[in-house]
C-alpha positions as CSV (number, residue, x, y, z in Angstrom):
1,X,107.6,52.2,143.2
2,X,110.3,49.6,143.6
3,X,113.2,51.7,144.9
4,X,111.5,55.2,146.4
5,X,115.6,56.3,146.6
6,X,115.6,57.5,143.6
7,X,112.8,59.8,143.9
8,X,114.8,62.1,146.2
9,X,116.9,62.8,143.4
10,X,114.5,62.8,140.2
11,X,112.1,66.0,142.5
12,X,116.2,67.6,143.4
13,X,116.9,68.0,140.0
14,X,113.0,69.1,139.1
15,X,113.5,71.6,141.6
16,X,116.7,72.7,140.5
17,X,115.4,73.1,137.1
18,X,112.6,75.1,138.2
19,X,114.8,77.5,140.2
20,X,117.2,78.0,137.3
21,X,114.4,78.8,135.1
22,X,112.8,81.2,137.6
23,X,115.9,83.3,138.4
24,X,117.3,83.4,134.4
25,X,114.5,83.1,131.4
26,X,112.8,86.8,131.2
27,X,109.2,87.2,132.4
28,X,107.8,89.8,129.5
29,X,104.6,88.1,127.8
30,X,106.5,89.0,124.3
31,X,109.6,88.7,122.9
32,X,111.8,92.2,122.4
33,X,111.2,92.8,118.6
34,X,111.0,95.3,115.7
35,X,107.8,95.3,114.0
36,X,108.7,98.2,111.6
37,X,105.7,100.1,113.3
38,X,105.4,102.1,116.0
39,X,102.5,104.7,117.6
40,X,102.6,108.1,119.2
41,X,100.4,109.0,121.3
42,X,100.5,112.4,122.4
43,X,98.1,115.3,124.4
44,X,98.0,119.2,123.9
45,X,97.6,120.9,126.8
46,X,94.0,120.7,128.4
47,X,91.2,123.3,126.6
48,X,93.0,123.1,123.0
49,X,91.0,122.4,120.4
50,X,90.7,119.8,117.7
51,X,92.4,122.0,115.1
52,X,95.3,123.6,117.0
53,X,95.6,119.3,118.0
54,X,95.6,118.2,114.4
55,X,98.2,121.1,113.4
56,X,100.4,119.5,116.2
57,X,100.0,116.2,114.5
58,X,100.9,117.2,111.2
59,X,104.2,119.1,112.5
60,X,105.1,116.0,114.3
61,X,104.4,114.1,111.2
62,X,106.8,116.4,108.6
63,X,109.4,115.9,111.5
64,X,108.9,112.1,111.4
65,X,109.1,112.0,107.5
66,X,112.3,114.1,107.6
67,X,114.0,111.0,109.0
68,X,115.1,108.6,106.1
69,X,113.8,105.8,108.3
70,X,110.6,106.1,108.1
71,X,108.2,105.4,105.0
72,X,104.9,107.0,106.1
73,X,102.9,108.5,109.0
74,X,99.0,109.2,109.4
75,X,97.3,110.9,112.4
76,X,94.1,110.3,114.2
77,X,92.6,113.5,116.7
78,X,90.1,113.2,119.2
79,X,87.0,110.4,119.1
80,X,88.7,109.0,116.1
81,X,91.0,106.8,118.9
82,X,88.1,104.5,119.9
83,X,87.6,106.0,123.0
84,X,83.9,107.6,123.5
85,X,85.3,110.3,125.8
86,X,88.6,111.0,124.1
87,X,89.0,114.7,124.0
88,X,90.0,116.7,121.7
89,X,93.3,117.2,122.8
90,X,94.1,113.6,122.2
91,X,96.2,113.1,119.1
92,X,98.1,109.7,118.2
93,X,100.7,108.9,115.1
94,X,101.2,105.6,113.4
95,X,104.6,105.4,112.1
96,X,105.6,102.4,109.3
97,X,109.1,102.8,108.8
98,X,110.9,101.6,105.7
99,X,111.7,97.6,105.1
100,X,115.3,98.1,104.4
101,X,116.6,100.9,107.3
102,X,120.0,101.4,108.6
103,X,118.4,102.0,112.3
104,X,116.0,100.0,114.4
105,X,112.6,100.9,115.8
106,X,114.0,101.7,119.4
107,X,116.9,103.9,117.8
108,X,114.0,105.8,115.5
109,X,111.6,106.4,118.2
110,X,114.3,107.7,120.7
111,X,115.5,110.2,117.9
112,X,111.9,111.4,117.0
113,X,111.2,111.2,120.9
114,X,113.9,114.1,120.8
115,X,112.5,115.7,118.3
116,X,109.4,115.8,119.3
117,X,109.8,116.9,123.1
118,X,112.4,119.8,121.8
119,X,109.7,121.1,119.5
120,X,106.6,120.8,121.1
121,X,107.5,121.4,124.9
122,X,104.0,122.0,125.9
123,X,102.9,118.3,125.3
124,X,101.4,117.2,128.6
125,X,101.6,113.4,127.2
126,X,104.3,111.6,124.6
127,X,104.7,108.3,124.5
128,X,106.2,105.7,121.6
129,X,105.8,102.2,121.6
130,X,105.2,99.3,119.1
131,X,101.5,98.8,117.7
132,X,101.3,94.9,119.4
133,X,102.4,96.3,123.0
134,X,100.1,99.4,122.2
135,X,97.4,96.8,121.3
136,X,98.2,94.5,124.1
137,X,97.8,97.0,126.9
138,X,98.5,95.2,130.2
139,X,99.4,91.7,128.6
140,X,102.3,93.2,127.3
141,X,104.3,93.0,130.2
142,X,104.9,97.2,130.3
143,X,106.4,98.6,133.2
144,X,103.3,101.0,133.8
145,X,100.2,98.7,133.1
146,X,97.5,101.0,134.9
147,X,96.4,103.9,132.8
148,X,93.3,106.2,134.9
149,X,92.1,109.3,132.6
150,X,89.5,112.1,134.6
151,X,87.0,113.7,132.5
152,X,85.7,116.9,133.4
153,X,85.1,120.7,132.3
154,X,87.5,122.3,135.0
155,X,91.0,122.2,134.9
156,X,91.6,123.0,137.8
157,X,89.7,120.3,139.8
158,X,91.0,118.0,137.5
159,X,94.4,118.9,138.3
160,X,93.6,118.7,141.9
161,X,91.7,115.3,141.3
162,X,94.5,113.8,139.5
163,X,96.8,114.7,142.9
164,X,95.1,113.2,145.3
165,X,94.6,110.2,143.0
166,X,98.1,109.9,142.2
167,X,99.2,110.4,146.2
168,X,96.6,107.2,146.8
169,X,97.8,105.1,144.3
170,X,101.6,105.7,145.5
């Protein structure tokens, strides 16, 4: 290097760049977009069965297909979510809403999110999100990346389990 002044300068403004872009450009692994697709997963209370499950599933489809956003909505109960020890009080809802739509995915999931928790307020789990963040999982960037499910036949100590595994991990 002829003139080593000028590095002082040249690493300055490299530095400078770097803390600009560390303090302003968003950190999420994806862009915020609408896909036109979105899943709800959702959980019956502990010892309900497959059918009383599906028939909360089809409810929360009608409501879905009430709203003149959304095109069509299919349901999957149980082992049909890829999980070998999904129970049968796990439901989840695919939702493909309409090409050309007045409201966005964020304003149709909050609406059915209404919906859904004014008519079924026994749901122990109801979530919405997009199918890539869904499919993502902790690459997404969510806010809540860790997801721990017990398995057992006793409420009751799974209740108690899920307390003192909630008070360690806070």
């Amino acid at each position: 290097m002829r003139k080593p002044v000028w590095a002082v300068p040249v690493v300055a403004a490299l530095l400078i760049a770097a803390a600009v872009g560390a303090l302003w450009l968003p950190t999420a692994f994806l862009p915020h977009w609408d896909e036109g697709i979105f899943v709800v997963p959702y959980r019956t209370p502990v010892g309900t069965g497959v059918r009383e499950t599906t028939q909360v599933g089809r409810d929360m489809m009608r409501i879905a297909l009430r709203n003149p956003a959304v095109a069509r909505a299919s349901l999957v109960v149980g082992r049909g979510l890829g999980n070998a020890y999904a129970t049968p009080n796990k439901g989840g809802i695919t939702i493909l809403l309409k090409r050309h739509r007045g409201a966005s995915v964020w304003q149709v999931m909050q609406q059915l999110r209404q919906r859904y928790r004014a008519a079924f307020p026994d749901l122990t789990t109801l979530e919405t999100m997009q199918v890539m963040i869904n499919r993502l999982g902790n690459l997404s960037g969510s806010h809540a990346p860790l997801v721990v499910e017990l398995f057992g036949k006793s409420a009751l100590v799974l209740h108690q389990a899920g307390e003192r595994l909630l008070s360690a991990l806070l």
